[in-house]
Kinemage of the C-alpha trace (Angstrom):
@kinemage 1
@onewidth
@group {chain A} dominant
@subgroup {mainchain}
@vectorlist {calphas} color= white
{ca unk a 1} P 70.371 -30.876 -56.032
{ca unk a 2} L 72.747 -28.021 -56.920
{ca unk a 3} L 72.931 -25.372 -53.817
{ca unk a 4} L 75.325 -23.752 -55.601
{ca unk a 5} L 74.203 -19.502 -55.157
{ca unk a 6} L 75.821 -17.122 -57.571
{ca unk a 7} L 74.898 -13.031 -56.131
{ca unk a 8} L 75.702 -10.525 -58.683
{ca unk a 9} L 78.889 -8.375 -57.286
{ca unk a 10} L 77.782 -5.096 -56.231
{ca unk a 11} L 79.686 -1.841 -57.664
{ca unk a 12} L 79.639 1.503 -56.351
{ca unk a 13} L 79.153 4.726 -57.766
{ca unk a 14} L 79.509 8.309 -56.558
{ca unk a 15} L 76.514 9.831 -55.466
{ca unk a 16} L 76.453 12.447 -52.790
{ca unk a 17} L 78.752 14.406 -50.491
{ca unk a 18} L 77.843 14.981 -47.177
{ca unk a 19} L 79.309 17.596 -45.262
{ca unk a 20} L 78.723 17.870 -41.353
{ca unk a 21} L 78.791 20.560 -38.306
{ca unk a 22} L 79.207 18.772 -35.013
{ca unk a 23} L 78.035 20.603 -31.688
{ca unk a 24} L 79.510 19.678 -28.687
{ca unk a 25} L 80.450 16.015 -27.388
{ca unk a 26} L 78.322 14.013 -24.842
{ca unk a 27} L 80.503 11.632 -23.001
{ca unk a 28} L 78.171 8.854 -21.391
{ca unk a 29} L 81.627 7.058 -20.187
{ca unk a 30} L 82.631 3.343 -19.657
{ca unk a 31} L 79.494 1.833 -19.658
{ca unk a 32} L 78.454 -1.804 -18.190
{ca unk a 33} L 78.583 -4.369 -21.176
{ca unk a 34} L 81.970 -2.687 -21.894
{ca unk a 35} L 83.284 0.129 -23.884
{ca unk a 36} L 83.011 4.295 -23.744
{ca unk a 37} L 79.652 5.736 -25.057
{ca unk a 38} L 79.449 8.818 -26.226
{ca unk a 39} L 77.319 11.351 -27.893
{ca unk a 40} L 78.026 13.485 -31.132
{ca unk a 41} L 75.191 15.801 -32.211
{ca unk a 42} L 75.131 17.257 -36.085
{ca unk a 43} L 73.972 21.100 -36.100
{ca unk a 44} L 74.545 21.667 -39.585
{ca unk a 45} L 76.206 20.932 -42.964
{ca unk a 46} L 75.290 20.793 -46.592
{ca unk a 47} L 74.457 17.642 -48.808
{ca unk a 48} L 74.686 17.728 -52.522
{ca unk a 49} L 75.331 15.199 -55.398
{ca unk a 50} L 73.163 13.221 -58.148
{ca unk a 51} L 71.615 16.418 -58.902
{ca unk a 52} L 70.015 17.507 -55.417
{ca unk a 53} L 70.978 19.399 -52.768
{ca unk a 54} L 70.148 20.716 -49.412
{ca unk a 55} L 71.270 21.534 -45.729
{ca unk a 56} L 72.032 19.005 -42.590
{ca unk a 57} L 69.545 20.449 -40.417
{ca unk a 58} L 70.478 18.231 -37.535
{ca unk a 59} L 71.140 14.386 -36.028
{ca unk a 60} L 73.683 12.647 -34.680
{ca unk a 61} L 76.457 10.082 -34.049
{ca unk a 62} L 76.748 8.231 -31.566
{ca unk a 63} L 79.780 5.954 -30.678
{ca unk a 64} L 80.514 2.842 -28.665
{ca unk a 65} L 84.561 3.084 -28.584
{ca unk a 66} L 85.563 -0.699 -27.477
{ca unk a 67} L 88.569 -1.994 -26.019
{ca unk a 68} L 90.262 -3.147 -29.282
{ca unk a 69} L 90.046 -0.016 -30.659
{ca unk a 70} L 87.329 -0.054 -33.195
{ca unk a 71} L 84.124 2.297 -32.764
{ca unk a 72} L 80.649 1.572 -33.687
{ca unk a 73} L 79.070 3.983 -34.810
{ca unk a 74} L 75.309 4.823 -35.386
{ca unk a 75} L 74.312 7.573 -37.727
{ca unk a 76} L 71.384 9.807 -38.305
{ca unk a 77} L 71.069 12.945 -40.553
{ca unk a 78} L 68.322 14.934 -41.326
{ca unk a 79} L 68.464 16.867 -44.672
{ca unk a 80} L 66.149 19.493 -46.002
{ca unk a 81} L 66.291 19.752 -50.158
{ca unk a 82} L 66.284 22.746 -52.031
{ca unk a 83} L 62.835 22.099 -53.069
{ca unk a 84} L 61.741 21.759 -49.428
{ca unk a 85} L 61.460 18.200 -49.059
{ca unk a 86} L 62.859 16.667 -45.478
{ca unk a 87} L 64.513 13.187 -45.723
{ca unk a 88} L 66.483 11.364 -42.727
{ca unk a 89} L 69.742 9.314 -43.702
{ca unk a 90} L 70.667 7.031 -41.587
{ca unk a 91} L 72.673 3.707 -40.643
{ca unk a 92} L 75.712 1.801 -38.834
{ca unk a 93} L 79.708 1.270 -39.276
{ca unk a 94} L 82.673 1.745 -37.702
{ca unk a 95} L 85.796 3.590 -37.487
{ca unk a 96} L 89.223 2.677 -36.408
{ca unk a 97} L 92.028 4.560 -34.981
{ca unk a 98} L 93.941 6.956 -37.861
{ca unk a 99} L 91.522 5.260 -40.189
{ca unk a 100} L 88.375 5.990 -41.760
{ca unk a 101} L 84.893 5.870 -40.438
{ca unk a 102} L 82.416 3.065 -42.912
{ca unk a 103} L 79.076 3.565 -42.961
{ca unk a 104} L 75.766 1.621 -44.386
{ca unk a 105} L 73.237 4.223 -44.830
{ca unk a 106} L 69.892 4.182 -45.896
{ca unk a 107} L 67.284 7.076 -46.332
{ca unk a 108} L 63.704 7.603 -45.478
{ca unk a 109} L 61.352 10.313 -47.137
{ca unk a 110} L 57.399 10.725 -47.383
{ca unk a 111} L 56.219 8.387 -50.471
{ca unk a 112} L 54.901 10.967 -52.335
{ca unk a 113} L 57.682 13.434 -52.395
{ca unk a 114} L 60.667 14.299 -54.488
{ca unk a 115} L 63.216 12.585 -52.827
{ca unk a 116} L 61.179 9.145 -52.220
{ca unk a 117} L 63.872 7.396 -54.709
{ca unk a 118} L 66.333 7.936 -52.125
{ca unk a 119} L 64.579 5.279 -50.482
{ca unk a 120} L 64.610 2.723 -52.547
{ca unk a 121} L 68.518 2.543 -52.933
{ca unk a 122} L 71.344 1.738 -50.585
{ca unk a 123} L 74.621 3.346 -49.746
{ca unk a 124} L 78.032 3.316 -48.674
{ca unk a 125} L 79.815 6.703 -46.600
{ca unk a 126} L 83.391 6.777 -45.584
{ca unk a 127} L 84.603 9.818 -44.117
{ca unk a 128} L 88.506 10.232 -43.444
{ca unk a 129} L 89.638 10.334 -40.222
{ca unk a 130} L 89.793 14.146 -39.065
{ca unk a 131} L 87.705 15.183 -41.855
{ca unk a 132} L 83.824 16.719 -41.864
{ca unk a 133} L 83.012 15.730 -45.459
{ca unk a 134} L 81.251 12.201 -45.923
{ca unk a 135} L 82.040 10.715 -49.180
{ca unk a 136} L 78.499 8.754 -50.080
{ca unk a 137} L 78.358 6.202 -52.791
{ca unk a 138} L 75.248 4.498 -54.540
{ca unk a 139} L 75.458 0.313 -54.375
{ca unk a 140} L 74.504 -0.094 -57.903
């Protein structure tokens, strides 16, 4: 029996900037299981790309910076379109010191609306350390 498994290799393709406010910083501090928690909430930003566009109207980060310097991070944006519709982006990565952060995101939007394609796809962010803007591309 040949158990041989041959995946097609994924490509990416631009699809979306994302840029972000951030409101002021949470700091949980060191907690139990190890590591510094801490809280980053999103008040604003814009989002365009792949022929849409729209405002951040709000989410967050939040961070678990461990001892050997890497940060997990959790993500979740929510984005109002142009044409009204409300979609939350969202997902895990990391960042490491005078690096970038990496992100897998996914989105979620009602069924029947005008973003529900968003859903069905899945994406890759990296934002450069110090920067606001999110660079988002489409695994194709």
């Amino acid at each position: 029996m040949d158990l041989a498994f041959t995946a097609p290799t994924p490509d990416l393709v631009p699809a979306f900037d994302l840029v972000l406010e951030h409101g002021s910083v949470a700091i949980v501090g060191a907690i139990a299981t190890g590591g510094v928690r801490s809280h980053h909430p999103i008040t604003g930003g814009s989002f365009s790309g792949e022929g849409l566009s729209g405002t951040v109207t709000g989410g967050s980060e939040t961070w678990l910076d461990r001892a050997d310097g890497v940060t997990m991070v959790e993500a979740s944006y929510y984005i109002t379109f142009a044409d009204g519709a409300v979609a939350r982006c969202f997902g895990q990565g990391y960042r490491t010191a005078g690096a970038s952060t990496r992100l897998a995101l996914l989105f979620e939007a009602a069924e029947d609306g005008s973003v529900a394609g968003l859903a069905t796809r899945a994406f890759l962010g990296e934002r450069v350390e110090g920067s606001t803007r999110l660079v988002i591309s489409r695994i194709v």
